[in-house]
C-alpha positions in Angstrom: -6.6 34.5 0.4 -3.2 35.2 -1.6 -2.6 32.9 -4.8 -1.2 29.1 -4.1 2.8 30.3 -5.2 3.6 27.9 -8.7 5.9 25.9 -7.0 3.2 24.4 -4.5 0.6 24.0 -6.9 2.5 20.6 -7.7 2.8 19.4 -4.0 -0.9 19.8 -2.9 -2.0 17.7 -6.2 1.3 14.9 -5.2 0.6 15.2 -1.2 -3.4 14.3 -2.3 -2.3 11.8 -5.0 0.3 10.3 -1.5 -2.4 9.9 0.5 -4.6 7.9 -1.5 -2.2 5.7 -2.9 -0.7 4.9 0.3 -4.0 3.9 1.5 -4.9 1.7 -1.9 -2.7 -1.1 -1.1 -2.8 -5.2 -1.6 -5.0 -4.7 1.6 -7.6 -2.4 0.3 -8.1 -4.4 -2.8 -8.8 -7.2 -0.9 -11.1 -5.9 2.1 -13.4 -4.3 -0.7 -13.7 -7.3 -2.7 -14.3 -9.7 0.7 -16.6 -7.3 1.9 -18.7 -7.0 -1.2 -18.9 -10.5 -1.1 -20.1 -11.0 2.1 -22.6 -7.9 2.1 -23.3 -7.4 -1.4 -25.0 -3.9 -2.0 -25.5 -3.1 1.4 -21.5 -2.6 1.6 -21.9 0.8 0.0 -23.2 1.7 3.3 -20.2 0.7 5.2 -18.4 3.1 2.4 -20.6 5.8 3.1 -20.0 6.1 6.9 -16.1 5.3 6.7 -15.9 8.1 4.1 -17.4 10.6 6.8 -15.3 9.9 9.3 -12.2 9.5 6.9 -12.7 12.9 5.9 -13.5 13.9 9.4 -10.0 12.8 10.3 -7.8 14.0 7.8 -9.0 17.0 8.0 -8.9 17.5 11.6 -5.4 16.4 11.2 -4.0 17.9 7.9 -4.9 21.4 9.2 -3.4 21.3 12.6 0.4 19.8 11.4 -0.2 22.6 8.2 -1.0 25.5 10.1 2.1 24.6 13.1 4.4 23.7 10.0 5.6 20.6 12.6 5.6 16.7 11.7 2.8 15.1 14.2 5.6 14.2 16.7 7.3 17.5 17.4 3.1 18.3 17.5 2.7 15.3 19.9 5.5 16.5 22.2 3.9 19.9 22.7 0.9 18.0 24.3 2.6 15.5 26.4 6.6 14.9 26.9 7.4 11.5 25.3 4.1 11.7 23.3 5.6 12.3 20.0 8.2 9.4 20.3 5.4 6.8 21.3 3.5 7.6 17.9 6.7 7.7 16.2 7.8 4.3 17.2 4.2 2.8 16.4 4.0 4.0 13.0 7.5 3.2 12.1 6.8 -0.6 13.7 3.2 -0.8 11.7 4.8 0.8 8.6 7.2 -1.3 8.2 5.4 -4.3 9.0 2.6 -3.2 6.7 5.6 -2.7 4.3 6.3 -6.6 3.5 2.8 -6.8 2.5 3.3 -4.1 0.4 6.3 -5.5 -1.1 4.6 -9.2 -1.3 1.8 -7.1 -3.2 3.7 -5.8 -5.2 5.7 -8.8 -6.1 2.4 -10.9 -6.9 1.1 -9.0 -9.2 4.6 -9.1 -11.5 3.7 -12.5 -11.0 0.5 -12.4 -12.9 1.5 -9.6 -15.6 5.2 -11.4 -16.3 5.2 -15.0 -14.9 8.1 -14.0 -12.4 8.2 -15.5 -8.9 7.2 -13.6 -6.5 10.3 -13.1 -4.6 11.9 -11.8 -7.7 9.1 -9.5 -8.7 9.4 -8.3 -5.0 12.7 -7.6 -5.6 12.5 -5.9 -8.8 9.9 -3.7 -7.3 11.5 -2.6 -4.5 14.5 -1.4 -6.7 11.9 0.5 -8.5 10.5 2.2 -4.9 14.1 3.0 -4.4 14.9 4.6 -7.4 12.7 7.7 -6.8 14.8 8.8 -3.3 18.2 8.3 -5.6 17.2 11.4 -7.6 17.7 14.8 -5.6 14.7 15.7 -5.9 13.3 13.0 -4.3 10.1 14.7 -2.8 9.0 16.0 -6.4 9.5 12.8 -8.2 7.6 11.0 -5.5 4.4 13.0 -6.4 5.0 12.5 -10.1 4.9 9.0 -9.3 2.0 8.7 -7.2 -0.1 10.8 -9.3 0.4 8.8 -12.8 0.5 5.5 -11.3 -2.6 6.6 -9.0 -4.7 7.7 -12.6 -3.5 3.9 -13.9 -5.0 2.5 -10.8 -8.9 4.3 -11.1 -9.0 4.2 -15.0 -8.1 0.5 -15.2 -10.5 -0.4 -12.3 -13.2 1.8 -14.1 -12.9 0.0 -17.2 -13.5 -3.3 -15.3 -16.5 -2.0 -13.4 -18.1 -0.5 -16.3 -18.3 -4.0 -18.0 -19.0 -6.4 -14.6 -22.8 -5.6 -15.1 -23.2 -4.4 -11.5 -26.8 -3.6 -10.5 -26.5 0.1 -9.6 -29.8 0.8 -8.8 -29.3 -1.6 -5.9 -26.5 -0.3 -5.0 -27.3 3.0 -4.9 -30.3 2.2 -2.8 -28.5 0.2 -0.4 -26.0 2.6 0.7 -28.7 4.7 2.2 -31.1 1.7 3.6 -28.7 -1.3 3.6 -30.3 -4.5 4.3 -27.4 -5.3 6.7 -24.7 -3.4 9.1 -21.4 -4.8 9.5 -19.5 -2.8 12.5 -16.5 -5.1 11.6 -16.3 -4.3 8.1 -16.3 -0.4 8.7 -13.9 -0.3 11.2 -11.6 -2.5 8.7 -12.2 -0.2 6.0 -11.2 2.8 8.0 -8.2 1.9 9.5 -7.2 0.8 5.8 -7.8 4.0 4.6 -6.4 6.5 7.5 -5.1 4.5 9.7 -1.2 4.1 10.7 1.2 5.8 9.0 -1.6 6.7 6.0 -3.4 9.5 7.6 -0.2 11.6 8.0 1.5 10.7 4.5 -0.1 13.8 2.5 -0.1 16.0 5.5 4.1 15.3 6.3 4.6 15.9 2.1 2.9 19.8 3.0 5.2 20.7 5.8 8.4 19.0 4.0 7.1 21.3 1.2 6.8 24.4 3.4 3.4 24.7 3.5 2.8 26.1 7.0 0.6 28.7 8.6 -3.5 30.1 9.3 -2.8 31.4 5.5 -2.5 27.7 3.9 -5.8 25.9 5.8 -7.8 26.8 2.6 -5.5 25.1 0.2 -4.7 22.1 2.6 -8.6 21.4 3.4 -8.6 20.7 -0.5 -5.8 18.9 -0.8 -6.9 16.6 1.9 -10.5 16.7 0.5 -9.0 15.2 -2.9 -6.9 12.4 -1.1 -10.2 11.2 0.3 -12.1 11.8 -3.1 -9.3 9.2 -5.1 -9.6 6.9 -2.5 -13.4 6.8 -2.0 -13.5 7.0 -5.8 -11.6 4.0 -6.0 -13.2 1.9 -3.5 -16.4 2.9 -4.7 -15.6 1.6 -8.5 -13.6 -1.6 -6.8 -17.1 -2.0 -5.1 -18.9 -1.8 -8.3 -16.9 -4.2 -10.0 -17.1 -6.8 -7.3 -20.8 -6.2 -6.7 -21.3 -7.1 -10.9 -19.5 -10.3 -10.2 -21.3 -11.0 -7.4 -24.6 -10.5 -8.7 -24.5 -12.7 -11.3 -23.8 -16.2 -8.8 -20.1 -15.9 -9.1 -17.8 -16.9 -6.4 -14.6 -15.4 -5.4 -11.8 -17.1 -5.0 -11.0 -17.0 -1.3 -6.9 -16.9 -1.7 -7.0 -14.0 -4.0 -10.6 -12.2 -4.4 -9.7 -9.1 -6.5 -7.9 -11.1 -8.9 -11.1 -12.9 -9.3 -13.0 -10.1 -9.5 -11.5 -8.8 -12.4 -11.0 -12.2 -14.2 -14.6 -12.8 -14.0 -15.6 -9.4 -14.6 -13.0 -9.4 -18.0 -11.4 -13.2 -18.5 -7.6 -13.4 -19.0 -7.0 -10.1 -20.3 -9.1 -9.0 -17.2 -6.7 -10.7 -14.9 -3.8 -9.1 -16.0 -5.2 -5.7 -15.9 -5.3 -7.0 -12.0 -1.8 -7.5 -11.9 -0.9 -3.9 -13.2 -3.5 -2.3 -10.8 -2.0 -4.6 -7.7 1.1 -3.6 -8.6 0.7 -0.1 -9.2 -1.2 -0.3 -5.8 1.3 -2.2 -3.9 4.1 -0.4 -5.2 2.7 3.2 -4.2 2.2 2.1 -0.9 6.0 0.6 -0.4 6.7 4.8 -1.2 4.2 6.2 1.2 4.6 3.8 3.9 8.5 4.4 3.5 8.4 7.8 3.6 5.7 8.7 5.8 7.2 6.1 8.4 10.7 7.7 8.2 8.7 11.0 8.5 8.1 10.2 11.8 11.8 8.9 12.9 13.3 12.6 11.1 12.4 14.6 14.9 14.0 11.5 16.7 17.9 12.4 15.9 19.6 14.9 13.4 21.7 12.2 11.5 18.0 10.6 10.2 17.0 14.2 9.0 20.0 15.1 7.2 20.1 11.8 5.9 16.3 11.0 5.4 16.6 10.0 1.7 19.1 6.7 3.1 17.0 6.2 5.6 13.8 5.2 3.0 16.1 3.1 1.3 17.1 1.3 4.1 13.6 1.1 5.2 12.6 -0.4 1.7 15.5 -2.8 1.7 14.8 -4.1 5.0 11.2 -4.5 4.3 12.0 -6.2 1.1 14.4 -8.6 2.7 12.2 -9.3 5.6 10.0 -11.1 2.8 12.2 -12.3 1.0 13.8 -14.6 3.6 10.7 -15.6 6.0 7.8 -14.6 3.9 4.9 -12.7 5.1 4.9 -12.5 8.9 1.7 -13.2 9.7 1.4 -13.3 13.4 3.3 -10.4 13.8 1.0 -8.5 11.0 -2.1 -9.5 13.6 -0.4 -7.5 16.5 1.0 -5.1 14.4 -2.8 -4.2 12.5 -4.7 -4.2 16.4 -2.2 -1.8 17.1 -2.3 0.3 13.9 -6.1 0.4 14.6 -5.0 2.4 17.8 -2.9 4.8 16.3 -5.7 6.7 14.7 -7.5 7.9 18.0 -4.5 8.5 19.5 -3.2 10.7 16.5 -6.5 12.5 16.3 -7.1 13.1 20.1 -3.4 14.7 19.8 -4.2 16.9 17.5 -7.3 17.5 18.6 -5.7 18.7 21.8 -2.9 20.4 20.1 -5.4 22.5 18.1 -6.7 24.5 21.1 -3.0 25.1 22.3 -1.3 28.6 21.0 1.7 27.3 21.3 1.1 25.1 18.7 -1.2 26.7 16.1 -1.1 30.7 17.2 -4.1 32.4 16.8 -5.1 29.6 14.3 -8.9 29.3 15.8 -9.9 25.3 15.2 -14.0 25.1 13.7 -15.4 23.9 16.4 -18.2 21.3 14.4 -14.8 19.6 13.2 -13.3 19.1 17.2 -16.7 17.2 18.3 -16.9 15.2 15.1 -13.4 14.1 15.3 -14.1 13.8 19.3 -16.3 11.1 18.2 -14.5 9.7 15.6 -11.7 9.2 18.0 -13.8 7.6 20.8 -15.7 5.2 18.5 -12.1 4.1 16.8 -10.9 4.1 20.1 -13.2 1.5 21.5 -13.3 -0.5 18.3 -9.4 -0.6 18.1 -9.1 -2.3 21.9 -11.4 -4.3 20.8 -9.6 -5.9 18.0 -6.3 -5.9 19.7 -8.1 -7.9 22.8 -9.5 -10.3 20.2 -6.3 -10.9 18.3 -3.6 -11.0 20.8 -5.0 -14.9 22.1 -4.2 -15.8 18.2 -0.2 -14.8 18.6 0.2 -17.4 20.9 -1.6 -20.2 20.0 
């Protein structure tokens, strides 16, 4: 296999470093310290069997849209007319829905490190998320920011979990015989971590790269390998921090549990070090859901191509102001995540499809151990997604 060029070296590490932080959000912080809470060491289990079929995904994924050198709607398109702009208009919806939690995230945890209202400190970091699409190279300074802000987020959490005092004996065991199975809680934790706009965030920052072609699969298999790695890394030392708190009798508080976590785990200087890791998390997401969900809109008309750089900013901005003036929307966020948890299986039975077309991929010849695990993935996430949007739509108009 020829050497990675220099100039792509950079973009596998930022496209990895995209993912991951896109997917460690306000919402991921949260759902792993709930979760912990509620299943204590048994939770690494639920970890364990959304990291397989995280992995199982992204991979299945990341490989078809690299080797065709197409965003996943032109893909879409091949396989059925009018595919593409379905997906496109369901991420772009879910991202930017997803978007004013981000920003509200993002916002808070100024709040705890300055004392500023969250509005403002929503504000303030928005301007900061659209600072890195005012510089023309726009794509490169988005992995430089990913990546540093993305090594903040695992070696402040690391620090918290190596002095919480979490039994890891226990937890070790449990992931392999857990004492209880929540369904609920892996299907939660895997749409956080690929679902939406997420999945595609790494693999879109490859092809806008021009990483294409049979020739890049090695390289792209590792770089989606890593995304995975920092995010299961990170959930895995949120979960060990949470677990120390919870194994010595502590409760968390039920209107912000990671910012409990860490207090406990670490007092006053503890909770601030939760306000630079929300933010840093929140803020990382406001870039990858904006440009990933943009990503999507680029094959829809030439002016948002040309012009995709406005269009994130205009994406941030309207996110930003959506909280800003009505707050959080949270019935619209319950439709908006049962749907999201139906974009995966359709994305990945797309591609799964797309990968046995030549018209697509070439002579590009699809493993075929990965096409019947993400066959599975994509019917399990499938029935679990209706089954969520059944149970949630009653609640929007109550």
């Amino acid at each position: 296999m020829p050497a990675v060029p220099s100039r792509l070296r950079g973009v596998f590490i930022g496209a990895a470093f995209l993912m991951a932080t896109s997917a460690i959000g306000p919402g991921f912080l949260t759902q792993t310290a709930v979760f912990t809470e509620r299943l204590g060491a048994s939770f690494g289990f639920a970890i364990l069997v959304s990291i397989i079929i995280d992995i199982t995904a992204q991979l299945n994924i990341w490989r078809v849209i690299a080797v065709s050198g197409r965003r996943a709607p032109a893909i879409a398109d091949e396989v059925a007319p009018g595919l593409g702009t379905l997906i496109a208009i369901l991420v772009a919806v879910g991202g930017l829905a997803f978007n004013v939690g981000n920003v509200a995230g993002a916002g808070l945890g100024l709040q705890v490190i300055f004392g500023l209202p969250v509005r403002i400190g929503a504000v303030i970091s928005a301007g900061v998320a659209i600072a890195i699409f005012l510089f023309k190279e726009a794509g490169r300074a988005m992995d430089r920011f990913a990546l540093v802000l993305g090594l903040v987020l695992v070696a402040l959490t690391w620090y918290v979990a190596a002095v919480s005092g979490a039994p890891l004996g226990e937890a070790v065991e449990r992931t392999f015989t857990p004492t209880r199975i929540d369904l609920f809680a892996i299907v939660t934790i895997v749409g956080g971590t690929v679902g939406g706009y997420i999945t595609f965030a790494g693999a879109h920052r490859l092809v806008d790269a021009g990483v294409q072609g049979p020739e890049s699969v090695g390289e792209v298999t590792k770089s989606a390998i890593w995304a995975m790695g920092i995010a299961s890394l990170m959930r895995v030392v949120l979960f060990v921090a949470a677990l120390g708190v919870v194994h010595r009798g502590l409760a968390l508080d039920p209107a912000n549990p990671p910012a409990s976590v860490f207090r406990h785990a670490t007092g006053e200087v503890g909770y601030k070090i939760f306000g630079v890791v929300m933010w840093s998390a929140a803020i990382t997401s406001v870039v990858g859901a904006a440009y990933t969900s943009v990503s999507f809109l680029r094959g829809l008309h030439a002016a948002v191509d040309v012009r995709w750089t406005r269009v994130v900013i205009a994406f941030i901005a309207l996110s930003t102001a959506i909280f800003v003036l009505i707050g959080q929307p949270v019935r619209t966020l319950i439709l908006v995540g049962s749907l999201n948890g139906l974009i995966l299986p359709i994305a990945l039975g797309t591609m799964l499809v797309a990968a046995q077309r030549k018209s697509v991929v070439g002579g590009y010849r699809h493993p075929r151990a990965l096409t019947a695990m993400g066959i599975v993935v994509a019917a399990a996430m499938a029935g679990a997604g209706g089954y969520v949007l059944v149970r949630d739509l009653p609640a929007l108009f109550r």
